[in-house]
C-alpha positions as semicolon CSV with decimal commas, in nm:
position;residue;x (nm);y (nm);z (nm)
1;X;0,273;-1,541;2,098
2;X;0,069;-1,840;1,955
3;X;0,244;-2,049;1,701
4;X;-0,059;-2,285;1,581
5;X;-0,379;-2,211;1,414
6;X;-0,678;-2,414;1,270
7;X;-0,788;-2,349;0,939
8;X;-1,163;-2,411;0,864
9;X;-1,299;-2,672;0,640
10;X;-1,346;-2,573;0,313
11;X;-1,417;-2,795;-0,047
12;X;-1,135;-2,916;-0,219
13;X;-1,240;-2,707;-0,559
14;X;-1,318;-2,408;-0,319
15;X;-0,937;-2,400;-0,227
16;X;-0,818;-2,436;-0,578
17;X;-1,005;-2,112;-0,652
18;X;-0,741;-1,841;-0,815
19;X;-0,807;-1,546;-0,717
20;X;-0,541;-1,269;-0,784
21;X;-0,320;-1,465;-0,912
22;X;-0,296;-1,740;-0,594
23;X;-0,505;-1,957;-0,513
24;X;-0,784;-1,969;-0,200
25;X;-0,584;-2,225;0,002
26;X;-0,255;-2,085;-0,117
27;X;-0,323;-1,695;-0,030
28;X;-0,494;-1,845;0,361
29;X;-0,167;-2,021;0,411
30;X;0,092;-1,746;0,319
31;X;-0,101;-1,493;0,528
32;X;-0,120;-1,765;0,831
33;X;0,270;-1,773;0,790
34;X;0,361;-1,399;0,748
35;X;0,154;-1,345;1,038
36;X;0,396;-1,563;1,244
37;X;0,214;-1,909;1,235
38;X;0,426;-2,234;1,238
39;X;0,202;-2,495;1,246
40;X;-0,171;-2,547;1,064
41;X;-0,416;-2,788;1,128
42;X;-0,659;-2,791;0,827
43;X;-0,980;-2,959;0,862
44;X;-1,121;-3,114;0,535
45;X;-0,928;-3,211;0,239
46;X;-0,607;-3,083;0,111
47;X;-0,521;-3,043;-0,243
48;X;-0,307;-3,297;-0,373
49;X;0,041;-3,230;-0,351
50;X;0,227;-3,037;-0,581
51;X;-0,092;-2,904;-0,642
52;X;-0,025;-2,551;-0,445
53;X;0,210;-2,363;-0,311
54;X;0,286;-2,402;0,052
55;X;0,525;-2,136;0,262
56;X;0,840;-2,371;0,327
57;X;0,854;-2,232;0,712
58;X;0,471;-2,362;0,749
59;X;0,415;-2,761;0,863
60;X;0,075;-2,842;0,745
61;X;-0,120;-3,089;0,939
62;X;-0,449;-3,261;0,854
63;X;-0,723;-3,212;1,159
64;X;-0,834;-3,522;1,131
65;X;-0,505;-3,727;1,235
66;X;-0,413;-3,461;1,496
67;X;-0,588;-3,268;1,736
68;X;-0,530;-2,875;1,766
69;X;-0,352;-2,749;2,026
70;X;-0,612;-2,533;2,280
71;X;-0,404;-2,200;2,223
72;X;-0,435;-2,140;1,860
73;X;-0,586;-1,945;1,593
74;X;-0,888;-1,987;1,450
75;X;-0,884;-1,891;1,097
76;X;-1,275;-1,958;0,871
77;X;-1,142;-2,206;0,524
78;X;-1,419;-1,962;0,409
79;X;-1,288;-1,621;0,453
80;X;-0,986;-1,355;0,410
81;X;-0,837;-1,180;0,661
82;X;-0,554;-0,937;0,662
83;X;-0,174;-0,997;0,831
84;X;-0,210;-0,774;1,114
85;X;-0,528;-0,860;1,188
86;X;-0,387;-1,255;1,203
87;X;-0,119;-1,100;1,433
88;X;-0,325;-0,953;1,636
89;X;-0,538;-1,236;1,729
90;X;-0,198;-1,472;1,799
91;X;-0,137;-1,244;2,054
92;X;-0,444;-1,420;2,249
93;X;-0,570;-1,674;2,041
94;X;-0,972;-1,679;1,910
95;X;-1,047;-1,597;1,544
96;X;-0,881;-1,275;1,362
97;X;-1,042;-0,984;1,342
98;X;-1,261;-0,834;1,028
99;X;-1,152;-1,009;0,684
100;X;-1,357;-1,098;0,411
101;X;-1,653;-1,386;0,299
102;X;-1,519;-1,551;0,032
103;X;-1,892;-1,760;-0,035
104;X;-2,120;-1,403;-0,018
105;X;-1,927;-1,208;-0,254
106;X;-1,826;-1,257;-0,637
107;X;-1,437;-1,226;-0,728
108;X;-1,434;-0,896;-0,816
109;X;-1,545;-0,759;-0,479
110;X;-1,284;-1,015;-0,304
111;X;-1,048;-0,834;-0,576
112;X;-1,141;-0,532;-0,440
113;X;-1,082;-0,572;-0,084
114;X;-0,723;-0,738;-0,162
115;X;-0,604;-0,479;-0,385
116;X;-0,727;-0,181;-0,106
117;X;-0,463;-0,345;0,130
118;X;-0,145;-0,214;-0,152
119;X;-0,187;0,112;-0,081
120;X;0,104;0,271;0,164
121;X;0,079;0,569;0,416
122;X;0,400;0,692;0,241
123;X;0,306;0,741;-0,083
124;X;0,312;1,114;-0,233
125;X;-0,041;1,317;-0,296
126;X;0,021;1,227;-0,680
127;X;0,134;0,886;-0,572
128;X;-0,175;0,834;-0,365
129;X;-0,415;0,987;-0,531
130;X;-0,298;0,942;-0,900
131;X;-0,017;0,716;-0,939
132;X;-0,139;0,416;-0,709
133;X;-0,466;0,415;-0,896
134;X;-0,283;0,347;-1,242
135;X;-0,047;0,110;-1,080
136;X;-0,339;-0,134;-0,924
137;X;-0,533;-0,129;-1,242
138;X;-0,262;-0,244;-1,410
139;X;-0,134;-0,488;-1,154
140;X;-0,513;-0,613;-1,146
141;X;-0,524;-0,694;-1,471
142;X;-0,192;-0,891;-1,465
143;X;-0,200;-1,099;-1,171
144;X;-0,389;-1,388;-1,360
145;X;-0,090;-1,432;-1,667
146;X;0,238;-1,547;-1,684
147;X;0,397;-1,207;-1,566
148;X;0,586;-1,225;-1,289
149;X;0,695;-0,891;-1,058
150;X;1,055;-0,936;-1,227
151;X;0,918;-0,945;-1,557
152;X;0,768;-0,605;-1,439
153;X;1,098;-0,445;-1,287
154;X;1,283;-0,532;-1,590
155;X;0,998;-0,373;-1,821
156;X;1,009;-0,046;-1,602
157;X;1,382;-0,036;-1,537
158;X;1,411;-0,062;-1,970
159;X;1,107;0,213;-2,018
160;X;1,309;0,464;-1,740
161;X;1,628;0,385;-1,883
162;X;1,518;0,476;-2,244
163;X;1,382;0,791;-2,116
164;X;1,667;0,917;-1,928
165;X;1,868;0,903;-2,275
166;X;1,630;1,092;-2,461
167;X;1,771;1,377;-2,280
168;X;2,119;1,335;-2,445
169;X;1,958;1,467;-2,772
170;X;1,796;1,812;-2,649
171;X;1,528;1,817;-2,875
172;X;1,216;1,938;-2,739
173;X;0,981;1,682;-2,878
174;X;1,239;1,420;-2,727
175;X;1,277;1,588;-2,424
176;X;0,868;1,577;-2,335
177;X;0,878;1,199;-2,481
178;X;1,144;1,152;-2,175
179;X;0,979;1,306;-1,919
180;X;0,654;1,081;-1,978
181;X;0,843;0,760;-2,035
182;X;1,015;0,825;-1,648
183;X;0,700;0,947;-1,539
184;X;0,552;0,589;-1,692
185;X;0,858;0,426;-1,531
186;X;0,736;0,544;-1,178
187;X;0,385;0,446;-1,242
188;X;0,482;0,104;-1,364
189;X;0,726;0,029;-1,095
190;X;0,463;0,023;-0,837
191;X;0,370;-0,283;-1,000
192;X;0,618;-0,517;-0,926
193;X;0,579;-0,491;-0,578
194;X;0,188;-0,447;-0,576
195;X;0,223;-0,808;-0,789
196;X;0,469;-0,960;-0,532
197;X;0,271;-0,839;-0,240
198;X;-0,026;-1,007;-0,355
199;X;0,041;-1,351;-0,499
200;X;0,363;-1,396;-0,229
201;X;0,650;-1,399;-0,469
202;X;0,884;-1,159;-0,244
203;X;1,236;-1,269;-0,227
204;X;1,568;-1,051;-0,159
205;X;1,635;-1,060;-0,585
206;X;1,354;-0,888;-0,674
207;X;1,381;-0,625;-0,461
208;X;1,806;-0,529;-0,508
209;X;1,618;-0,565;-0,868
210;X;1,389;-0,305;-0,826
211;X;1,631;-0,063;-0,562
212;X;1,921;-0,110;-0,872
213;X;1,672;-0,062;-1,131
214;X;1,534;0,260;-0,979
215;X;1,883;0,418;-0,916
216;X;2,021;0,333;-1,254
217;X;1,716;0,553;-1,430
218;X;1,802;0,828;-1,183
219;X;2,146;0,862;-1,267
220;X;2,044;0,831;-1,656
221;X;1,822;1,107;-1,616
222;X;2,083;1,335;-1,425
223;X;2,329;1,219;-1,659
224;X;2,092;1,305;-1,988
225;X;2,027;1,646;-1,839
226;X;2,340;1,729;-1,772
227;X;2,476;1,669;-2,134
228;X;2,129;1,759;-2,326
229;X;2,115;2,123;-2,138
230;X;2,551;2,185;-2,201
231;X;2,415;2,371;-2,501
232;X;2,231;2,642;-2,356
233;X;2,355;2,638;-1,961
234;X;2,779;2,583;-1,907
235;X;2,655;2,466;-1,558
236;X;2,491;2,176;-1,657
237;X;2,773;1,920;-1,572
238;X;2,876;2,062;-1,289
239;X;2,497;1,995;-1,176
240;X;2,435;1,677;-1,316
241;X;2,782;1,570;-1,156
242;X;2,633;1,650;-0,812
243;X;2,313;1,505;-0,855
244;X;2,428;1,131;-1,014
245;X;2,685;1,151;-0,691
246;X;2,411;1,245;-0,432
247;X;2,196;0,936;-0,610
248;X;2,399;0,698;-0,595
249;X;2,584;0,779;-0,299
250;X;2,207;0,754;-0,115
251;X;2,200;0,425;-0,325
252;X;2,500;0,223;-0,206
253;X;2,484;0,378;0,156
254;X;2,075;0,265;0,161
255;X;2,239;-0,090;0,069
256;X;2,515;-0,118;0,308
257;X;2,220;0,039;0,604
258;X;1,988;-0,249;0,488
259;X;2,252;-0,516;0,491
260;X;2,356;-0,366;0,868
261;X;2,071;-0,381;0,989
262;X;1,993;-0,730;0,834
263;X;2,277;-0,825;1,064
264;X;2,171;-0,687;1,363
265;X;1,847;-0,852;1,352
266;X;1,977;-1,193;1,276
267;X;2,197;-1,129;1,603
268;X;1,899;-1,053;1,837
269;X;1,641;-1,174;1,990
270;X;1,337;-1,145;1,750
271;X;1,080;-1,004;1,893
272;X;0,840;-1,169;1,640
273;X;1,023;-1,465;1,516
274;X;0,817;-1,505;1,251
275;X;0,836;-1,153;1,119
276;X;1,187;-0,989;0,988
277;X;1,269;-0,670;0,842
278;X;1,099;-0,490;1,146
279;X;1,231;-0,181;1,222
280;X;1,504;-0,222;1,548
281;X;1,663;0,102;1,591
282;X;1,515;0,344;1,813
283;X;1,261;0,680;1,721
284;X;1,331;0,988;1,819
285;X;0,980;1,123;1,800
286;X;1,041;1,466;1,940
287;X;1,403;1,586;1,849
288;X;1,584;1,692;1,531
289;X;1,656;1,357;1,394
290;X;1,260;1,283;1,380
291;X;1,254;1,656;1,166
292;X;1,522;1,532;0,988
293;X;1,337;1,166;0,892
294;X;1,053;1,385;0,797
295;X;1,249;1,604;0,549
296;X;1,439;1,227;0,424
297;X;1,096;1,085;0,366
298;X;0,965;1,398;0,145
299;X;1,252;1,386;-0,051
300;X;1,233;1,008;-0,069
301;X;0,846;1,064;-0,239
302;X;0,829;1,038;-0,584
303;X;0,605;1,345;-0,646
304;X;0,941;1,489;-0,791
305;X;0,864;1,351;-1,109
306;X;0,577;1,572;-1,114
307;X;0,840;1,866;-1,166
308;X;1,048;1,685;-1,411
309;X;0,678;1,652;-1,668
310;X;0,611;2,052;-1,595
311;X;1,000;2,188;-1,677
312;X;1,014;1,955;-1,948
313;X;0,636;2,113;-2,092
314;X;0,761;2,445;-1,996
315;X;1,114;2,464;-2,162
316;X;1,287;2,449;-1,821
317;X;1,481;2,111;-1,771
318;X;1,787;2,343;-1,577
319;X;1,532;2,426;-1,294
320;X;1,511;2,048;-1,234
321;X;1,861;1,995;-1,274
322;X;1,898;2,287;-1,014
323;X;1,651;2,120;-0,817
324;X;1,819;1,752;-0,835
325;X;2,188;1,870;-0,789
326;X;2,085;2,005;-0,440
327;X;1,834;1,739;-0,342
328;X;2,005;1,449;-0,455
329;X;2,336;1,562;-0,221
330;X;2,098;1,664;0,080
331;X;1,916;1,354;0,093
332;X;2,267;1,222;0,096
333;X;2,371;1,409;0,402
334;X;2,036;1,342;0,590
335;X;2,089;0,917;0,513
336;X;2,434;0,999;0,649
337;X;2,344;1,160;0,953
338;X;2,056;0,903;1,074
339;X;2,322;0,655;1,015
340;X;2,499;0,801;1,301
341;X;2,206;0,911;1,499
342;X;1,980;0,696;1,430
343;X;1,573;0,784;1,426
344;X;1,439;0,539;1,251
345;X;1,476;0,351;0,922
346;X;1,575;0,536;0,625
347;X;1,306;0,591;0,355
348;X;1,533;0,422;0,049
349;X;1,431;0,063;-0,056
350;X;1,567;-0,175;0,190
351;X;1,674;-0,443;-0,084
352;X;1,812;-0,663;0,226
353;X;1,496;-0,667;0,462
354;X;1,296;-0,909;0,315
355;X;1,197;-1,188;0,466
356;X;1,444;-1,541;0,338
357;X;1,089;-1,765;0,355
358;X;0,965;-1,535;0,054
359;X;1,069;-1,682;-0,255
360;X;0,987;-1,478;-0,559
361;X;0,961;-1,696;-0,912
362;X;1,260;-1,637;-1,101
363;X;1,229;-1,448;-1,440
């Protein structure tokens, strides 16, 4: 795989340009490193330094005092282009594939193009199709102020939190103001990483942030439920007792998986050096384990919160608590058994597989 690439010429105000919250220079050179790149000649003249943000694993050499090596990328100072499609074109060497004309278009269409790239294949129908578009408006609107993706979490984590003890009081009107504020919670914590994605600022903190934050409101809302519904069901406890044990159970196994795993690809042989937090265990494509990782990933969805906002509007919270006591503990069991069988990665946040070169602004 080719190590090098060339990056175009391009104006030294051109590659100051912010756009989403990086600038032009700064968003070419992170994608030329998470691609797998090590070394970039740059033709034309650099920003002075200090004045951007360069990936630490990326040496940055001037064109005109060294020659490009013959096997390299060729990457346009003028244009986007997407990771994979960078990867792709290491394999071989030429110019990537597709991207985007940064001179042709205004900022909002270069916006546009950027923020199509967030979406994720595993992402609900109401994630999709709802959620997502919620999340990127916000995020879009963001990316250019001094919030940071941890500012974000923090905000979320506090909004779920608050709604999860709403539940303690039982009061109807409380009880639908709960229900929104985790359904607001989901929306907003596709934010964060939307945010991080697209100006860089990934690191290992911000995402045992986000995987603590998220498992904290869960067990707030089973833990609200199960006292808020004592009143009118004697099962409640028992319920909620099951559910905040399947939760965080899933939780800390998820974390001692990802930190496994984080070991076992530090031990061997990268396949893409450049690239970590690539999935190493083997697929079962065919047999019960892949049924299995299909049933862990539909529980993993968070279209469930979909069902929390209609028992809460319909006066029937102990359907979801029902719902979360046996859910919770099967997705348990499933995490537990792919462990041991492995088919895949599990469907959890991964707080541990991020790459160490992203460095994520502290809060």
């Amino acid at each position: 795989m080719i190590r090098d690439a060339l990056l175009g010429a391009n104006t030294v105000e051109q590659r100051q340009r912010r756009l989403a919250g990086v600038t032009v220079l700064e968003r070419q050179l992170f994608v030329l490193a998470r691609a797998g790149i090590r070394r970039v000649w740059v033709e034309g003249a650099l920003p002075a330094d200090g004045a951007f943000r360069k990936p630490p694993e990326l040496e940055i050499i001037p064109a005109d005092k060294q020659r490009a090596p013959e096997a390299r990328v060729d990457a346009s100072g003028r244009r986007f282009y997407r990771i994979d499609a960078v990867r792709a074109a290491a394999q071989s060497g030429g110019e990537p594939a597709g991207g985007i004309d940064l001179d042709s278009l205004t900022g909002p269409a270069v916006i546009d193009w950027l923020m199509d790239g967030l979406r994720k294949d595993t992402d609900g129908f109401m994630a999709k199709y709802f959620d997502r578009r919620i999340s990127m408006a916000v995020t879009r609107r963001l990316l250019d102020t001094p919030v940071r993706p941890n500012h974000l979490t923090i905000v979320s984590t506090l909004i779920g939190l608050t709604g999860g003890l709403l539940f303690f009081f039982a009061v109807r009107r409380l009880e639908l103001l709960g229900a929104f504020l985790i359904w607001l919670h989901t929306v907003l914590d596709g934010c964060d990483g939307e945010m991080a994605r697209l100006t860089f600022r990934e690191s290992s903190w911000g995402a045992w942030l986000d995987f603590w934050g998220d498992n904290v409101v869960h067990v707030a809302l089973f833990l609200g439920l199960a006292v808020g519904q004592l009143h009118r069901y004697r099962w409640a406890p028992v319920l909620g007792f099951l559910a905040c044990l399947g939760s965080l159970g899933s939780a800390i196994g998820s974390a001692w998986l990802s930190a496994k795993n984080r070991v076992r690809e530090d031990a061997a042989p990268a396949v893409n050096p450049g690239i970590r937090g690539m999935a190493t265990l083997p697929t079962d494509e065919h047999g019960f384990g892949a049924r299995l990782k299909n049933l862990e990933m539909y529980l993993a969805q968070r279209d469930f919160i979909y069902v929390l906002l209609l028992c809460a509007a319909i006066d029937r919270l102990e359907e979801f608590l029902w719902a979360a006591a046996f859910g919770a503990p099967l997705f348990l069991v499933i995490l537990i058994y792919l462990a041991r069988h492995p088919s895949g990665k599990v469907s959890q946040p991964r707080p541990c597989n991020q790459p160490a070169s992203m460095i994520k602004e502290p809060v």
